[in-house]
C-alpha positions, 0 to 999 in steps of 0.5 A: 827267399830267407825266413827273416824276409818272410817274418818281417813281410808276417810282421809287416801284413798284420800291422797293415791289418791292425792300421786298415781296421782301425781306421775302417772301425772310426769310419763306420765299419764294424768288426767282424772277428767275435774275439776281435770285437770282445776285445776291442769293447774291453781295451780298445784298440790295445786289445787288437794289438794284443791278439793280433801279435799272440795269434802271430806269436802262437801261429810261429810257434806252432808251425816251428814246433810241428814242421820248421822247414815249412815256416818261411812257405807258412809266413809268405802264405799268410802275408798273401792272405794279410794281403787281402784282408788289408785290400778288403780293408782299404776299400771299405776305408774308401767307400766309407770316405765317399760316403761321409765326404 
């Protein structure tokens, strides 16, 4: 699998993450991140765009910088781990449409 593959599926689980949240958060739901949360009451939803991409840019480099040839294996890693949560996510999100419809 090549490296721009697994960035795009990284890039792609955490805009999932950020759309299934967002719309678990206007249903009812709550944010269970204390970072997420602080930043969500300061500038909205921009504030978890905003640490949602610098934890994805930190992570990279991070793992760039101490093994590089672990990147790709790291990013596929994590998407599974995205994965869930964006599960998780979306079950909440239906639940919470079942309840109020």
């Amino acid at each position: 699998m090549a490296l721009e593959e697994a960035l795009w599926t990284f890039a792609f689980m955490n805009l999932a993450d950020v759309a299934t949240t967002i719309s678990a958060l206007k249903r009812g739901g709550a944010e269970l991140n204390p970072v997420a949360r602080l930043l969500i009451n300061r500038f909205g939803f921009t504030g978890l765009f905003i640490l949602k991409y610098l934890a994805m840019g930190l992570s990279i480099l991070a793992v760039s910088l101490q093994s590089p040839g672990l990147l790709e294996e790291a990013l596929w890693i994590w998407s599974i781990v995205l994965g869930g949560v964006v599960a998780w996510n979306s079950l909440m999100n239906v639940k919470y449409m079942k309840r109020s419809g």
